[in-house]
C-alpha positions as CSV (number, residue, x, y, z in Angstrom):
1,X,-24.5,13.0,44.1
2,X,-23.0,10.4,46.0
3,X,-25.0,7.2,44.6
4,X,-24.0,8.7,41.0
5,X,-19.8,8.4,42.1
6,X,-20.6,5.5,43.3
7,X,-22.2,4.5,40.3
8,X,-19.2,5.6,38.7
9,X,-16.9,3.9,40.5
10,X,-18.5,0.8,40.5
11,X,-18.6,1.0,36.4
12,X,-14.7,1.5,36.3
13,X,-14.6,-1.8,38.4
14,X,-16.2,-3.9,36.2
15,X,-16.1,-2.7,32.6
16,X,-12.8,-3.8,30.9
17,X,-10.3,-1.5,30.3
18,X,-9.1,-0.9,27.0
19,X,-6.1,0.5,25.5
20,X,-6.0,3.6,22.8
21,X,-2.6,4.3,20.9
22,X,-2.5,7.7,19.9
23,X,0.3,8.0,17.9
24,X,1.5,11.4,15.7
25,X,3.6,11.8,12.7
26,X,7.4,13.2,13.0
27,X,8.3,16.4,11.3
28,X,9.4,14.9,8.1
29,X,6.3,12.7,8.1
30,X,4.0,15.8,8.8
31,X,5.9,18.0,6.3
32,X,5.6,15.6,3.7
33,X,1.4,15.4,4.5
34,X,0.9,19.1,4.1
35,X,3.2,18.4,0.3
36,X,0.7,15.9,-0.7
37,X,-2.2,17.7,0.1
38,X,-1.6,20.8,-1.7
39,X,-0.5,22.1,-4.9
40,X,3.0,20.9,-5.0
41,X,5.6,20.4,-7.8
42,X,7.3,17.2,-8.2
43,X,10.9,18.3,-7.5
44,X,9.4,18.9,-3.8
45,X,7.1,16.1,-3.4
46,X,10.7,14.2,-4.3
47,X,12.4,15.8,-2.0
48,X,9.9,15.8,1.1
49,X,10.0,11.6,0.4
50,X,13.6,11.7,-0.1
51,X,13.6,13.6,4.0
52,X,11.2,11.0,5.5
53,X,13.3,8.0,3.7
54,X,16.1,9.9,5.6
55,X,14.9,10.5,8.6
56,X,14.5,6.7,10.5
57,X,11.5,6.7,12.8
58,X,12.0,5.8,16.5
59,X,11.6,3.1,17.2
60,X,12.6,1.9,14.1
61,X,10.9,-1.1,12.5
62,X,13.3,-3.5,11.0
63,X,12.7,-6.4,8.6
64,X,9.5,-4.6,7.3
65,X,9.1,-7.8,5.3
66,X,8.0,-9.6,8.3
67,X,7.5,-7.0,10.7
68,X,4.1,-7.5,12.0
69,X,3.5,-3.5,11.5
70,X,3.1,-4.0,7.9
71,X,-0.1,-5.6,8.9
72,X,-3.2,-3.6,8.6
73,X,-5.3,-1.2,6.2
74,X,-3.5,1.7,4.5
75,X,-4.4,4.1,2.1
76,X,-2.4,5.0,-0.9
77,X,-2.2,9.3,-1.1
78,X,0.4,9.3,-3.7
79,X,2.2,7.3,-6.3
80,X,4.4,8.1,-9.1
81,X,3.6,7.7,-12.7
82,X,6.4,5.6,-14.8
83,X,5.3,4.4,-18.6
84,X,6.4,1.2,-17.2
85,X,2.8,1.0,-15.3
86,X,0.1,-0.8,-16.7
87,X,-2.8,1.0,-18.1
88,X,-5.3,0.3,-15.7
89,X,-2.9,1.1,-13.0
90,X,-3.0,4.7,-14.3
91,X,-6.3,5.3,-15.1
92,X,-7.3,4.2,-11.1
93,X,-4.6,6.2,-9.8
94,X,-4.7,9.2,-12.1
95,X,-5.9,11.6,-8.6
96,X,-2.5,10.2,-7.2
97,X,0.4,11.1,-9.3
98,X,2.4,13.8,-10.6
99,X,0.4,15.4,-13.9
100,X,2.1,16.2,-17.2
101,X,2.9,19.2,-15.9
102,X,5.5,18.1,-13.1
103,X,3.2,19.3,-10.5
104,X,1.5,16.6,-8.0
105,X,-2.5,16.6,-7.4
106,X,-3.2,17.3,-4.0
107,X,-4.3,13.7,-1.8
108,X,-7.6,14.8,-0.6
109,X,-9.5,13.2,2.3
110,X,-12.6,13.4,0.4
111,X,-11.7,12.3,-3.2
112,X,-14.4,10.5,-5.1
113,X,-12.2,6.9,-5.1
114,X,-10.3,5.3,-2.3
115,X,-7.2,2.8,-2.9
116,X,-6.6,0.4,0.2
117,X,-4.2,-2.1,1.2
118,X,-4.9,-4.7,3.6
119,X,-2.0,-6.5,4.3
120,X,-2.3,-9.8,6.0
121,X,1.4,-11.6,6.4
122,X,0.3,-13.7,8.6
123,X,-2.0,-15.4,6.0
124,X,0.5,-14.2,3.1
125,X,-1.8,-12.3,1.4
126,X,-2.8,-7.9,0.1
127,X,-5.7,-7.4,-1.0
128,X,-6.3,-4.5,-3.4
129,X,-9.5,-2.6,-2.6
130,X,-11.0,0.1,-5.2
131,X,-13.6,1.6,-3.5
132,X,-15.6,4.5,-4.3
133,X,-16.7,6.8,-1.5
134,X,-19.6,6.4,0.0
135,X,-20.4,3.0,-2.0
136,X,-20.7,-0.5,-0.6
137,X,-19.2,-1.8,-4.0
138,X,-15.7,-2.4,-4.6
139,X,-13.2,-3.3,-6.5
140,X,-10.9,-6.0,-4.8
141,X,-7.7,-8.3,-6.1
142,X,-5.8,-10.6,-3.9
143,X,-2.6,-11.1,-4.2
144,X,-0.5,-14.4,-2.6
145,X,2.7,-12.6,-0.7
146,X,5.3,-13.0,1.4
147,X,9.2,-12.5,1.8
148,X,12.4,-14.0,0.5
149,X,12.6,-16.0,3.2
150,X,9.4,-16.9,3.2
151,X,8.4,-17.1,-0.2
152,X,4.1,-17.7,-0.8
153,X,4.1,-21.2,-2.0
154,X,5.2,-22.5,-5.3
155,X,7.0,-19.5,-5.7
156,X,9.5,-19.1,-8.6
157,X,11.4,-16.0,-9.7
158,X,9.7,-13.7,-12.2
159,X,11.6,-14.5,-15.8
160,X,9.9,-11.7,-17.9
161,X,9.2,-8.4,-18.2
162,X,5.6,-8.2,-18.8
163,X,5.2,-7.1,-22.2
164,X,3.1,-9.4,-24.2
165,X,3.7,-8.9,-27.9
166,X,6.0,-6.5,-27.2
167,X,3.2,-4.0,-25.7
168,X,2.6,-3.2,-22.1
169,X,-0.8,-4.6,-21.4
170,X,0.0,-5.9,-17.7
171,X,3.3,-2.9,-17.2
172,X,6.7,-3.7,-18.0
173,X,8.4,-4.8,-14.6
174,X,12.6,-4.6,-13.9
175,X,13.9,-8.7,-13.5
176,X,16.8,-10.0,-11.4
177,X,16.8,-6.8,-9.1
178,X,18.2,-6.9,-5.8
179,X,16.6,-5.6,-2.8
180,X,18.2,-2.2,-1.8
181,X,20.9,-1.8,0.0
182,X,18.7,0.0,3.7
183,X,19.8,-0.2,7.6
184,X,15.9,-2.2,7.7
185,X,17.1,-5.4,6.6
186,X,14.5,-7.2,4.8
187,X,12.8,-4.5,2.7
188,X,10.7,-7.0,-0.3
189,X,7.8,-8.1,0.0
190,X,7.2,-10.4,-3.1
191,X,3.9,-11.3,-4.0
192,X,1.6,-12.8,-7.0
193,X,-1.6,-11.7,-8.3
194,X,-4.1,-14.6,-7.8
195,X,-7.6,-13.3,-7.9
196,X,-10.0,-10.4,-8.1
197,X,-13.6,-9.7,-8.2
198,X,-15.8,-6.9,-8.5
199,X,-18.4,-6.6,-5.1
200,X,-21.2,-5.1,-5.9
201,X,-23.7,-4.3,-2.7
202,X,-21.8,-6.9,-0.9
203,X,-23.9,-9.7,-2.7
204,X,-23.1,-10.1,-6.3
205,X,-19.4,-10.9,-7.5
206,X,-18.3,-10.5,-11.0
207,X,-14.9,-12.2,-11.6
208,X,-12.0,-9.7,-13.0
209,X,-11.6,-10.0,-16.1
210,X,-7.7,-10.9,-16.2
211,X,-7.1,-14.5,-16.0
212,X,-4.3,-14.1,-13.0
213,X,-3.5,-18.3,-12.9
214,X,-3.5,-18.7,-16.7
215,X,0.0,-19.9,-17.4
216,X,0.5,-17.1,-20.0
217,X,-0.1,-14.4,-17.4
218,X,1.1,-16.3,-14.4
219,X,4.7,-14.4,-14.6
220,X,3.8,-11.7,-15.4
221,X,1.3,-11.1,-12.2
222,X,4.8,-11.5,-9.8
223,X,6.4,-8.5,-8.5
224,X,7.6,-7.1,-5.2
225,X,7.7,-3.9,-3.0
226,X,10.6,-3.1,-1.7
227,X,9.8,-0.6,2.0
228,X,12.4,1.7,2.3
229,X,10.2,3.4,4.8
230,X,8.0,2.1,7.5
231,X,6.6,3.7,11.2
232,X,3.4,3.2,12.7
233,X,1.7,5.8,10.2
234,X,3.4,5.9,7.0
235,X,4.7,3.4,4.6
236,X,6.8,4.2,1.3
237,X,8.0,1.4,-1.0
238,X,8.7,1.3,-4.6
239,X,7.6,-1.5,-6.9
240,X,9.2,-3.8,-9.6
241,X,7.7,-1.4,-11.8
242,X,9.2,1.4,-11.1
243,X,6.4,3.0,-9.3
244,X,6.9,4.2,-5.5
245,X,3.9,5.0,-3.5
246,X,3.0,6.5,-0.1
247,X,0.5,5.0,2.0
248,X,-0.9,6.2,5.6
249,X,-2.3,3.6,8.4
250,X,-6.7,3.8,8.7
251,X,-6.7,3.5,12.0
252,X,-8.8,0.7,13.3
C-alpha cells in the first residue's frame, strides 16, 4: 500500500500538469440549444437568438474580428434560409434551416453531414469543411480573411451583387453595408473565397469546380460576417447574404 502512494506521489512529481477548461453555456445560450434541437417554429428559434444576442456573455469578448477566441473549430447547428443564398449553399445546409413550413429542423448530434469552420486569424484564413459522418473524405474551401483593419491582402471592396446574367448562381450579396451598430466593436470579418478541393481518403484531391481567382468570379467570392454574438461556446453572425448562422465550439 505504501510503495503504490508512493508511486503515486512520485508520478504527480514528474508528469506535467495540464490545464482543462470546462466551460458551460448561460441560460440564454442553453435555452436556445434545447430550441435547435427540437421541433421548434421559426418565430421561437428568432426569438431564443434575438435573447442570447441580448444577453452579453461575461466576460465579454470585444472586437470579435480580432479577438483570438474566434480562433478554432465550430460547428454550424443552424442557419437561416434567404433566396439570396446560393444554390449549393441550400442544398448542403438544407438539415440546418427553417423548412417551408416556418418550423426549424431539429440540429442533431448525429446527422448524416457535418459543416465546420476552422478559423485561423492568425494566418487570415476559414476553411469550409463538408464532412460526412463517419467518412475520412471531405469537402473543404479556403477562404483568405481578415478585418477592416486588417484587410487579407489585395483586398478591394466588393462592387457587385453576385448575380451573373441576372441569375443567382454564386447568391445575391447586399454592397456598401456597414457593420452594425454593437457594444463589441469590430464585429466583420471580411473574407474571399480562394480555393477548395474535394479530399477523398485523405489521398486524392479533386479541385472544386468554381474557378474562385478567375476575374469574372473574383468579386463575387467577397463577403463578410458580421458577429453580433461571441463567448467561449457559441458564435452567431450574419452574412452579406443575408443569412445568419449559429455555430458551437468542438472542443479540442
Amino acid at each position: 500500500m505504501f510503495a503504490t502512494s508512493s508511486l503515486l506521489l512520485l508520478l504527480l512529481l514528474v508528469l506535467p500538469l495540464t490545464t482543462v477548461t470546462v466551460t458551460s453555456l448561460t441560460i440564454p445560450e442553453t435555452t436556445l440549444m434545447k430550441t435547435l434541437t427540437s421541433k421548434s417554429s421559426k418565430t421561437r428559434v428568432e426569438s431564443a437568438i434575438e435573447e442570447v444576442v441580448n444577453s452579453p456573455p461575461d466576460p465579454i469578448y470585444k472586437d470579435p474580428a480580432t479577438n483570438p477566441k474566434l480562433n478554432g473549430l465550430w460547428e454550424l447547428i443552424y442557419q437561416t434560409a434567404p433566396t439570396t443564398s446560393s444554390p449549393v449553399q441550400r442544398f448542403l445546409t438544407t438539415s440546418l434551416k427553417a423548412n417551408d413550413l416556418s418550423e426549424s429542423i431539429p440540429y442533431s448530434p448525429d446527422s448524416s453531414v457535418k459543416i465546420y469552420q476552422q478559423v485561423n486569424m492568425v494566418e487570415g484564413k476559414i476553411d469550409i469543411i463538408v464532412k460526412p459522418k463517419g467518412s475520412s473524405s471531405n469537402l473543404t474551401v479556403t477562404a483568405l480573411s481578415g478585418s477592416l483593419s486588417k484587410p487579407p491582402p489585395n483586398w478591394t471592396e466588393r462592387e457587385n451583387d453576385g448575380k451573373l446574367l441576372g441569375l443567382n448562381i454564386l447568391g445575391v450579396s447586399k454592397t456598401n453595408t456597414d457593420p452594425p451598430n454593437t457594444p463589441y466593436g469590430d464585429v466583420r470579418v471580411i473574407f474571399l473565397f480562394d480555393t477548395g478541393s474535394f479530399n477523398i481518403n485523405d489521398q486524392i484531391k479533386i479541385p472544386y469546380p468554381v474557378p474562385f481567382r478567375s476575374r469574372l468570379f473574383r468579386d463575387n467570392v467577397k463577403g463578410w460576417l458580421d458577429h453580433i454574438y461571441l463567448s467561449e461556446d457559441i458564435r452567431i453572425c450574419q452574412g452579406n447574404k443575408g443569412t445568419t448562422f449559429v455555430l458551437k465550439r468542438v472542443p479540442e
